[in-house]
C-alpha distance (Angstrom), angle and dihedral (degrees) to the residues before:
residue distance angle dihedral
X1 . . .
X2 3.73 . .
X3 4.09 109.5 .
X4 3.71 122.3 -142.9
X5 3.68 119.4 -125.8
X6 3.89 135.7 -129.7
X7 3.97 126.9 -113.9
X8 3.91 89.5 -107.7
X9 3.38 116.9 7.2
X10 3.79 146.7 -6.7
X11 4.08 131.5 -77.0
X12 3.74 118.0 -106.4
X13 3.52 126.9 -157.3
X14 3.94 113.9 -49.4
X15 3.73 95.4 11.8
X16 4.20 104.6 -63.7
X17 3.81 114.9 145.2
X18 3.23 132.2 -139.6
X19 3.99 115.7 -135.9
X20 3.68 164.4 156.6
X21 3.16 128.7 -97.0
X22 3.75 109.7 -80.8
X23 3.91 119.2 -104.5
X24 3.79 119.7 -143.6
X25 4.15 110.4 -133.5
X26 3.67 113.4 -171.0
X27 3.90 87.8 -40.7
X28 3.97 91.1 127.8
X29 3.90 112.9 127.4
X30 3.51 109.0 -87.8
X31 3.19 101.3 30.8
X32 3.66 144.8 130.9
X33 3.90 95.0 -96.1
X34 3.90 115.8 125.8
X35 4.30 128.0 -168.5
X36 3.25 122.5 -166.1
X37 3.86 113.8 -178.2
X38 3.91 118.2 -166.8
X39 4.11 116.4 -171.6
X40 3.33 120.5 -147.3
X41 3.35 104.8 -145.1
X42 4.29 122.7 -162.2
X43 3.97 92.0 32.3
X44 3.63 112.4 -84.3
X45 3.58 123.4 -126.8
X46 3.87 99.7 -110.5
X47 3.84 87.1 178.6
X48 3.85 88.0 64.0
X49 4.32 95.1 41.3
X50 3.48 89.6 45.0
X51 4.26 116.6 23.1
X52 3.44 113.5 -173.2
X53 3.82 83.3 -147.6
X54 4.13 84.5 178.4
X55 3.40 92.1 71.9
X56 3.96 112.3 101.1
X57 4.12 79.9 -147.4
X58 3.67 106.2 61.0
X59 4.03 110.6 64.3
X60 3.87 86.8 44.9
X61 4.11 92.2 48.3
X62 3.38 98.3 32.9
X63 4.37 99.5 47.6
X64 3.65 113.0 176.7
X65 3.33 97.5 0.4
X66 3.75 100.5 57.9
X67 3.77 115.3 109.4
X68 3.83 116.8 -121.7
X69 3.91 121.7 -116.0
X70 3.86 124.1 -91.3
X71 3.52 116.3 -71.8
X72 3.94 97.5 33.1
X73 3.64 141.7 95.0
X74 3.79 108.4 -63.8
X75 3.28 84.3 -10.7
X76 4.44 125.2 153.8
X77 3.49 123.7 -88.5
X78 3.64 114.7 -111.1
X79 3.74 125.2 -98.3
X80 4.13 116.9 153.9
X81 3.68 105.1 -24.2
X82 3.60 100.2 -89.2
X83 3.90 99.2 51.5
X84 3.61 135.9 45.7
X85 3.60 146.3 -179.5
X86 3.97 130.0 -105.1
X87 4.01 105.1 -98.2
X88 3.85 79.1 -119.4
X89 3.80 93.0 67.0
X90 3.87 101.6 78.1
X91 3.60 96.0 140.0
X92 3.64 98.1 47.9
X93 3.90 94.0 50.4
X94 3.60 90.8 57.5
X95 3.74 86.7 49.7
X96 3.74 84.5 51.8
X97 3.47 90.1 52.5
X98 4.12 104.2 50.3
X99 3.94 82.8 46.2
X100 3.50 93.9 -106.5
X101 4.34 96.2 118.8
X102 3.80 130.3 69.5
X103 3.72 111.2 -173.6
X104 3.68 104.9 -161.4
X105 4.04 111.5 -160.3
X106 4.02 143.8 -165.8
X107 4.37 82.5 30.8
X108 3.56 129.5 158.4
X109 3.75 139.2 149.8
X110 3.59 126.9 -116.1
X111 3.68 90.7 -80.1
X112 3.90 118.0 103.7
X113 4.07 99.3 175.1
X114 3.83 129.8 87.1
X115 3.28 109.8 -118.7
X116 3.93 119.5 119.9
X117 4.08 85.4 -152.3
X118 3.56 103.3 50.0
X119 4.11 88.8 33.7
X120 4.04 92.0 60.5
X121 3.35 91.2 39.3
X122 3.73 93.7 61.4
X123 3.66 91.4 40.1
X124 4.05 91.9 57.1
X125 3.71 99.9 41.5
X126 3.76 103.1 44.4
X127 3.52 99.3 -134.7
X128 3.71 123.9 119.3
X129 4.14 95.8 -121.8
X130 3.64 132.0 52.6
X131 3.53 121.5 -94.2
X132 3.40 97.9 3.3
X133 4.31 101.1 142.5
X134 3.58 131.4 -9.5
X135 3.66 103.6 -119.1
X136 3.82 127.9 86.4
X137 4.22 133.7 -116.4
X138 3.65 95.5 -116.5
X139 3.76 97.7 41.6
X140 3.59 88.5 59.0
X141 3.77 90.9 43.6
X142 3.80 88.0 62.9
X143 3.82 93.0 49.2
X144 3.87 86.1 51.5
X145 3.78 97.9 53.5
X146 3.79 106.3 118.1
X147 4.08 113.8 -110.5
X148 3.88 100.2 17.3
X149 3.58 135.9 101.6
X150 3.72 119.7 -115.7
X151 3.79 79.8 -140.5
X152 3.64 102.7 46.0
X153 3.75 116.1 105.6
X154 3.39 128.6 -53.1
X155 3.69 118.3 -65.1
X156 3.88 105.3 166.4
X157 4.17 125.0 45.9
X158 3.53 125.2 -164.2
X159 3.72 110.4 -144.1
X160 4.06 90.1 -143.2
X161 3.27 139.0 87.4
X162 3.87 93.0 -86.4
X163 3.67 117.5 -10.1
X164 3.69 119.3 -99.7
X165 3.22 141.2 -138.2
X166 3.88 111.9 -59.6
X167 4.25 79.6 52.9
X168 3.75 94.2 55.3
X169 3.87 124.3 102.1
X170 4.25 145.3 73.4
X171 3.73 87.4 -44.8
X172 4.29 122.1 92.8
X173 3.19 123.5 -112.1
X174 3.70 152.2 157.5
X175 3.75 138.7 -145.4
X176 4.12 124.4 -155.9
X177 3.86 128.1 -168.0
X178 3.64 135.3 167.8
X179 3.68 124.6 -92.7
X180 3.81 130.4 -120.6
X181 3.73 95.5 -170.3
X182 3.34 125.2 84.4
X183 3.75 116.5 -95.6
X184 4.09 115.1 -106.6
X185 3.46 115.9 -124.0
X186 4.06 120.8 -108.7
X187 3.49 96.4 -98.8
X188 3.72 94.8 63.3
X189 3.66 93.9 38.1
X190 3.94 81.8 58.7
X191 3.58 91.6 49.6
X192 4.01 100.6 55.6
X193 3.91 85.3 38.4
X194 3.77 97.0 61.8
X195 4.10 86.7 34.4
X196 3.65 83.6 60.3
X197 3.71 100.8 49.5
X198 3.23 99.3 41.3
X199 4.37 92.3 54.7
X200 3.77 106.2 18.2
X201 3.95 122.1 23.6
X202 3.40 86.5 -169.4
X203 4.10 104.9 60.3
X204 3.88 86.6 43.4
X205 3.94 88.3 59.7
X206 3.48 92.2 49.1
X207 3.75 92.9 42.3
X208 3.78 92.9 55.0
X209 4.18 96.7 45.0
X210 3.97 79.3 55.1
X211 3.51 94.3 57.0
X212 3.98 95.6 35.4
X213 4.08 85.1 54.2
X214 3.95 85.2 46.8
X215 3.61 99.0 51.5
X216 4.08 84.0 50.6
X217 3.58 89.4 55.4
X218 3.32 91.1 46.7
X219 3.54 110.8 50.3
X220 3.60 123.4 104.0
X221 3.91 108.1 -122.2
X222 3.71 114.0 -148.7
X223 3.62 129.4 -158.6
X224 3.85 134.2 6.3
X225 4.15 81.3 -0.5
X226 4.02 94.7 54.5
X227 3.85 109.2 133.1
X228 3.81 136.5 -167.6
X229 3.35 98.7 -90.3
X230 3.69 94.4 68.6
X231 3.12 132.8 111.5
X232 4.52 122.4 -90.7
X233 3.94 110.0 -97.9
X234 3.48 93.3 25.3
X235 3.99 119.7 123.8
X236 3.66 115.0 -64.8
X237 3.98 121.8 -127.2
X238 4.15 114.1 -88.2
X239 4.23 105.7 -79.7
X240 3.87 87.0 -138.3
X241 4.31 143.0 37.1
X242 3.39 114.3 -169.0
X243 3.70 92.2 -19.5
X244 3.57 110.4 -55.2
X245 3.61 127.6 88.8
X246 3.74 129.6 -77.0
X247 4.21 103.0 -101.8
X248 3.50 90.4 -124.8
X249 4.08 145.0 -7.8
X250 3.10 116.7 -106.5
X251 3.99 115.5 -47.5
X252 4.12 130.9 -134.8
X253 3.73 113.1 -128.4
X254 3.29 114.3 -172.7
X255 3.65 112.4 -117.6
X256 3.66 100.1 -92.3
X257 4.14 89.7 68.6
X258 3.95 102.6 26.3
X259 4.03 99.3 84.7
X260 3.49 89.5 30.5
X261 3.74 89.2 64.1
X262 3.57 105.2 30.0
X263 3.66 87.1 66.5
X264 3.78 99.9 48.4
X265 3.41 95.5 52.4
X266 3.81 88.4 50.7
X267 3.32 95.7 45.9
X268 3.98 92.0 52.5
X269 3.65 91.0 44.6
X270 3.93 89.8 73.1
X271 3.52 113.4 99.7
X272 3.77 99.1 -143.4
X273 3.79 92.8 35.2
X274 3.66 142.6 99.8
X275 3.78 112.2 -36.8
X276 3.82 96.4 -154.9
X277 3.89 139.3 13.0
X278 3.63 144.0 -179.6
X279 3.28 140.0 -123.1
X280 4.06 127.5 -154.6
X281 3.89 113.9 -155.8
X282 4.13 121.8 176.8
X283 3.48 137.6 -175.0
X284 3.76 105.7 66.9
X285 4.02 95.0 113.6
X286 4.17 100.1 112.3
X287 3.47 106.4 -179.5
X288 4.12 86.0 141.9
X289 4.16 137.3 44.7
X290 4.27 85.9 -13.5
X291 3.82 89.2 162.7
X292 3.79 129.7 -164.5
X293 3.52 115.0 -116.3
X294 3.39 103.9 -10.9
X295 3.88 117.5 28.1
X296 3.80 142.4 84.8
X297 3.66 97.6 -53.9
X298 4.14 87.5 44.0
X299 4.10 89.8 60.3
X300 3.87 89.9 49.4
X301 3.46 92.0 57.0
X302 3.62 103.8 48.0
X303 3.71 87.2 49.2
X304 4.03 85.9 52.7
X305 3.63 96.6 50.1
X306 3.96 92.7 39.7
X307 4.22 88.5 55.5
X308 4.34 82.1 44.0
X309 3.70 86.3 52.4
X310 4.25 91.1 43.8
X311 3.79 88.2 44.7
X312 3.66 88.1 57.6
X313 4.00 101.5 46.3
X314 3.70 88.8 41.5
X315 3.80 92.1 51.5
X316 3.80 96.4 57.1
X317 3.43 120.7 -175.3
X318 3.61 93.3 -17.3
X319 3.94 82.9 71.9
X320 3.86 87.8 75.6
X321 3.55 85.3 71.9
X322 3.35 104.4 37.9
X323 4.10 127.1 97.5
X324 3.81 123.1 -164.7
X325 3.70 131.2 -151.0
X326 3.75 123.3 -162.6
X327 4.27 118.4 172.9
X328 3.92 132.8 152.4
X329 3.95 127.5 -143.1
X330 3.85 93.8 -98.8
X331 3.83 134.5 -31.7
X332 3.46 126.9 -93.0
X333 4.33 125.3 -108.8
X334 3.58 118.0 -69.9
X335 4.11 91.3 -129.1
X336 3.79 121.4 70.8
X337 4.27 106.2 -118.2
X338 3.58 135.0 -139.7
X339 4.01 102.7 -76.5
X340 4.13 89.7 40.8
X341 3.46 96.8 -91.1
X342 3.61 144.1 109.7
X343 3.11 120.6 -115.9
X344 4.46 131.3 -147.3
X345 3.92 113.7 -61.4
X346 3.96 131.6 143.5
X347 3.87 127.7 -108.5
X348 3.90 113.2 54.9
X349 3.82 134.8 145.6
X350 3.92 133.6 -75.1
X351 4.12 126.9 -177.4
X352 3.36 138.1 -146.2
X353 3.65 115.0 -148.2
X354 3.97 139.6 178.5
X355 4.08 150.6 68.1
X356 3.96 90.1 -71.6
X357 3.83 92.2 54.6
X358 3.78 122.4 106.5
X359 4.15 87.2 -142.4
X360 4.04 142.5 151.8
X361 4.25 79.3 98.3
X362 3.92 136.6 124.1
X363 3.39 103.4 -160.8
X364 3.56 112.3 -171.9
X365 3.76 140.5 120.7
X366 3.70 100.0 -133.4
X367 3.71 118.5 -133.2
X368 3.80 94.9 -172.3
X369 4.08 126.5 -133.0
X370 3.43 107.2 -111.4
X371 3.56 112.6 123.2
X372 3.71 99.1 -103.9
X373 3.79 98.0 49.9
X374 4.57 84.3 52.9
X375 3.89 117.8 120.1
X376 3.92 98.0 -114.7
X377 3.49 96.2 -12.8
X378 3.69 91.4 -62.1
X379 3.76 125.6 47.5
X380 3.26 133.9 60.1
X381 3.64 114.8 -89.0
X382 4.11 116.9 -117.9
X383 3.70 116.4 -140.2
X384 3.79 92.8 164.5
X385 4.18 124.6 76.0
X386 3.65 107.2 -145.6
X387 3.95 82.5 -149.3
X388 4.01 87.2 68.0
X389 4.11 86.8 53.5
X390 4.11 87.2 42.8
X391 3.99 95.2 49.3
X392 4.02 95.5 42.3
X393 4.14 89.7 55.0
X394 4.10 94.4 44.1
X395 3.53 84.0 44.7
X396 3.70 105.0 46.4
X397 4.21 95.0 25.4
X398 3.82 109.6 31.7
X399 3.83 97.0 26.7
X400 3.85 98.7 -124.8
X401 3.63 108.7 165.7
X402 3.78 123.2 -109.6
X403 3.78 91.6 -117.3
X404 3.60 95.7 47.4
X405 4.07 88.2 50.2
X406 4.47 84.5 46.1
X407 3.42 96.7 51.7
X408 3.95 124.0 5.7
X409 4.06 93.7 32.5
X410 3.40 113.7 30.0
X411 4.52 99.2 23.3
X412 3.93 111.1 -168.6
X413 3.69 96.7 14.8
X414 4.20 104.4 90.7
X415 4.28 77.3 119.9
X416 4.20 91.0 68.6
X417 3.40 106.7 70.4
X418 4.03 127.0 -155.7
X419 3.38 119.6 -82.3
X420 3.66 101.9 -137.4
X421 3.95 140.2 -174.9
X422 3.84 91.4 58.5
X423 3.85 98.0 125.7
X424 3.43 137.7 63.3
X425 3.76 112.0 -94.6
């Protein structure tokens, strides 16, 4: 079988890349640069997101749940030839087409277990065992930035109730989710405030960085920056950046994403606000009724790409220098099981979306589906360390330096090299 190539160089054995030196974009502290990193929690079925419908393997393996080439019924939406797209992913392939989309396939972390708890852990902490510290990669990738202040104010938010794990560390930083009480009226608000500064200095800074963050959240954007959760009749988002269209109008994610996202993006859009934030998604363990094209795990996606799709209109022009990352815990077996589901397995696939992404790629080195060439006889077999995807965009897009990423980042990992060319130069 035909292999796929890498940007800059060429796999070696267990996933390792060979590079150039990395190049620094406009990752310089205080710039424009914005993250936004989405888990994937449950381990998505990156043989379902992205089928590599090519491969004489995958309709035989995968049975009823394998979805049909381009061009028929249900069938994927074209990226290179060899891979496509779920049908659910509308948004995404017209990312793929402006070049703003690298779908990264046959990816895994370090871990090589089945377990959803010790899998996210690995995934958040950077390390290549469970439970090894308590701090997360990108936390410490703040702290490491060169010319800031671990302390400073907050550069990262957690859109969450409080952040977890991959948000944890030295470096400051927030965390914002919507309310299900009802809001108290100013005069109370008032009350506790001047309680609080008049007994504990500390509560009343806290209590006004909550309501700063809430007013953000709040506020009605107008113009190119208009979101979803506006109200009808109200401007409509700019029809053009930097003369090409807009990839789509205006999406419809279901309510589980549409807050979520509205606030990110308004968040990001500040100038002096948080540089990067994360986003925690659930629900994408099918062990029952997955389906192919149509199904459970077909409605999760479309509401996925439609909150990619509001994240981008709601971003504005700051989307042209944004980059998001979405992975999972593991990937999910190659074979369809008893209840038509999939059931926990290793190498799967993770994108990287936005304006700031050098995309319209399928970067993968192909490890084929026959049933010699399966991870123990039943998964399929990872050739590509998500940590060499993670350490080429901090590198490149926030500006972390490569020792930082070798030692204080990334520990244990000097043998996966960067990925690099992934942004825009």
């Amino acid at each position: 079988m035909k292999r796929r190539e890498f940007l800059t160089g060429t796999l070696a054995a267990g996933g390792a890349l060979l590079t150039s030196s990395v190049t620094f974009a406009n990752a310089m502290p205080g710039g424009k640069s914005r993250l936004v990193f989405v888990i994937l929690r449950g381990a998505l079925d990156g043989l379902a997101t992205v089928p590599p419908y090519a491969d004489p393997g995958y309709a035989a393996l995968r049975g009823d749940l394998a979805i049909g080439k381009p061009a028929t019924a249900g069938g994927a939406l074209e990226l290179d030839g060899f891979f496509g797209l779920h049908p659910s992913l509308a948004f995404m392939r017209q990312a793929y087409a402006a070049k703003e989309l690298i779908v990264l396939h046959a990816v895994a972390s370090p871990y090589r277990d089945r377990s959803h708890f010790d899998g996210q852990n690995v995934l958040e902490t950077g390390y290549p065992q469970p439970h090894a510290v308590a701090t997360g990669w990108l936390n410490r990738a703040l702290a490491a930035i060169p010319g800031r202040l671990a302390t400073e104010k907050e550069r990262g938010i957690s859109i969450a109730p409080s952040a977890p794990l991959v948000m944890r560390g030295p470096a400051a930083v927030t965390s914002w989710s919507p309310s299900h009480l009802a809001p108290l009226d100013d005069d109370t608000l008032q009350r506790i405030a001047d309680l609080y500064s008049s007994r504990d200095p500390l509560l009343a800074r806290k209590l006004a960085e909550a309501l700063a963050a809430q007013a953000i959240a709040d506020e009605k954007a107008a113009g190119p920056a208009q979101t979803l959760s506006d109200t009808p009749g109200e401007a409509e988002p700019a029809a053009a950046k930097n003369g090409r269209p807009l990839l789509a109008e205006r999406g419809k994610p279901g309510a589980r994403y549409a807050e979520l996202v509205a606030a990110a993006a308004r968040f990001l859009r500040q100038e002096d606000g948080p540089q990067v934030a994360v986003l925690d998604t659930t629900g994408w363990d099918t062990h029952f009724n997955e389906g192919g094209a149509k199904g459970q795990l077909a409605g999760r996606l479309a509401e996925l790409d439609a909150a990619l799709s509001a994240l981008e209109a709601g971003l504005g022009p700051v989307w042209n220098d944004t980059a998001v990352l979405l992975t999972t815990e593991f990937g999910r077996t190659v074979a369809e099981n008893g209840t038509r589901g999939t059931d926990h397995g290793t190498a799967t696939a993770a994108y990287l979306i936005g304006g700031a992404v050098s995309g319209g790629r399928v970067v993968a080195d192909w490890p084929g589906l026959s049933p010699q060439k399966l991870y123990q006889d039943r998964d399929l077999r990872p050739t590509l360390d998500v940590r060499a995807v993670m350490k080429g965009l901090l590198a490149e897009h926030l500006g972390v330096p490569e020792k930082a990423l070798e030692t204080s980042v990334f520990p244990d990992s000097r043998a996966v090299r960067a990925l690099t060319g992934l942004l825009r130069a």
